[in-house]
C-alpha positions as CSV (number, residue, x, y, z in Angstrom):
1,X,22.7,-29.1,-45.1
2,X,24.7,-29.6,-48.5
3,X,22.9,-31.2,-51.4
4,X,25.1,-32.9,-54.2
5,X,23.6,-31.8,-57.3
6,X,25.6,-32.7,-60.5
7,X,29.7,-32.8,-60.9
8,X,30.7,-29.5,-61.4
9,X,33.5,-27.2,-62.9
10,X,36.1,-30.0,-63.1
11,X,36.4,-33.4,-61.7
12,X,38.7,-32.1,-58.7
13,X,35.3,-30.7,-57.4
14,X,31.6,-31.2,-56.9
15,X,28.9,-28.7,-57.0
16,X,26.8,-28.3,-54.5
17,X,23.3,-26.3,-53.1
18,X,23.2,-24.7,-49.8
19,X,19.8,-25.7,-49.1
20,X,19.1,-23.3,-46.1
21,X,19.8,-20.0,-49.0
22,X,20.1,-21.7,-52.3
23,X,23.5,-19.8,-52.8
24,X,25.8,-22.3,-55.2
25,X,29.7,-23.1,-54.0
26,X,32.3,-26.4,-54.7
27,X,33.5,-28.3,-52.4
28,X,37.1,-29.0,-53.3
29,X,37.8,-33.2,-53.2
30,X,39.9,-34.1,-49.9
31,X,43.9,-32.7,-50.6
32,X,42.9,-29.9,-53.3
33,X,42.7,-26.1,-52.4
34,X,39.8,-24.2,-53.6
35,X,40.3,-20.5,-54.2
36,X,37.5,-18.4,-53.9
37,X,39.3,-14.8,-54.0
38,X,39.2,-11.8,-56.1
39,X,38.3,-11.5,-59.9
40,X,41.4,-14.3,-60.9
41,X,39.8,-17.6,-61.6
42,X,43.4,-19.3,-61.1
43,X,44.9,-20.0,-57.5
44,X,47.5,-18.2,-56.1
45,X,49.9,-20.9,-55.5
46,X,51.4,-23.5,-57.7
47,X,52.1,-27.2,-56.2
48,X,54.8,-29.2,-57.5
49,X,57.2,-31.8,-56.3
50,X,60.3,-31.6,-54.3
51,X,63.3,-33.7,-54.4
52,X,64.9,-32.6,-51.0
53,X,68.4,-32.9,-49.4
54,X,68.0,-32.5,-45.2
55,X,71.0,-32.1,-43.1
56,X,71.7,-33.8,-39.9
57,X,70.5,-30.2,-38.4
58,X,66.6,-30.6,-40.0
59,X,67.6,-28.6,-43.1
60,X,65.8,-28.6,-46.3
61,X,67.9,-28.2,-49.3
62,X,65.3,-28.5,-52.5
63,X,67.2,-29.8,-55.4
64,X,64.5,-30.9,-58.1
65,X,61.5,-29.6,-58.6
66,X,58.9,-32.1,-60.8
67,X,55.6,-30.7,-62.1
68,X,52.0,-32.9,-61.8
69,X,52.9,-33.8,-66.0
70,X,56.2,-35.5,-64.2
71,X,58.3,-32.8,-66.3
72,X,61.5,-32.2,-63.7
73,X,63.6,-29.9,-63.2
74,X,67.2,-29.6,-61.7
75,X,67.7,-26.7,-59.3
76,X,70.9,-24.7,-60.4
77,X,71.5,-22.3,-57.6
78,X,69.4,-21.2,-54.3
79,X,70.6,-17.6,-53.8
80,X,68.6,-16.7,-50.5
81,X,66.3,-18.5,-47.8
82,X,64.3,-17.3,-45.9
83,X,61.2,-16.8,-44.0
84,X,58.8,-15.0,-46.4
85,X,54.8,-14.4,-46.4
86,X,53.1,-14.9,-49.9
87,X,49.8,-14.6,-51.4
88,X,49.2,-18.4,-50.6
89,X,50.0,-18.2,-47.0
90,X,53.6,-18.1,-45.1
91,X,56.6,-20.4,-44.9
92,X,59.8,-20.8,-45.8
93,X,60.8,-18.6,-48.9
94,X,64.0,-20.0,-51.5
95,X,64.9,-17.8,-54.2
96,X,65.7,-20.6,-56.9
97,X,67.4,-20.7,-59.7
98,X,66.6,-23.2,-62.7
99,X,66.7,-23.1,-66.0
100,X,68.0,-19.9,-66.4
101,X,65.1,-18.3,-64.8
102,X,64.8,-17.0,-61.1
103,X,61.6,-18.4,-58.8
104,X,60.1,-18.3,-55.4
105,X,59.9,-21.7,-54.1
106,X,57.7,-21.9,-50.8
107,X,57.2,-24.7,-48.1
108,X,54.4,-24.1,-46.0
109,X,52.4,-26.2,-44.3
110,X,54.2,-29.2,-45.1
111,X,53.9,-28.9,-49.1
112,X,55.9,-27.3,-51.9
113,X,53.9,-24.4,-54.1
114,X,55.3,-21.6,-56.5
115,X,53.8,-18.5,-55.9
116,X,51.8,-17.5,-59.3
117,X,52.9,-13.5,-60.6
């Protein structure tokens, strides 16, 4: 049985009591991740979001990429796809190229993330 208790870490969560063992964990609000491994207090993955082209074959072509602070960026070049595993989970792997830098871009399980180095 889960208690609520108070708001916790931030608003995306709440804290909450395992009453059977008293052992403290968040409960991520519906549509956020909660990342509970290792020493690293951030999450693996990054989400942003995805202006896409698809082709009349299902293809996915990303071609903006627009952080939560609605900053966008244009994509310059996509040098490789491919099917690639990550430390966020699996997917579809494009090595993108944007403002002069080079980035893993991932879709997996229907969403967009950057993997986090």
């Amino acid at each position: 049985m889960l208690q609520i208790i108070t708001p916790g870490v931030s608003s995306k969560y709440i804290h909450c009591n395992l009453a059977a063992c008293g052992l403290p964990f968040l409960i991520p609000f519906a549509g956020e991740k909660l990342y509970t491994g290792g020493m690293n207090k951030f999450p693996p993955e990054i989400y942003a979001g995805v202006t896409t082209y698809t082709d009349p074959d299902g293809n996915l072509t990303p071609l903006s990429i627009t952080w939560k602070d609605r900053r966008a960026y244009r994509i310059d070049y996509i040098a490789d796809i491919r099917r690639a595993v990550s430390r966020a989970g699996g997917g579809i792997r494009y090595t993108c190229i944007f403002s002069g830098r080079q980035r893993y871009l991932f879709f997996g399980d229907g969403r967009w993330f950057f993997e986090l180095r």
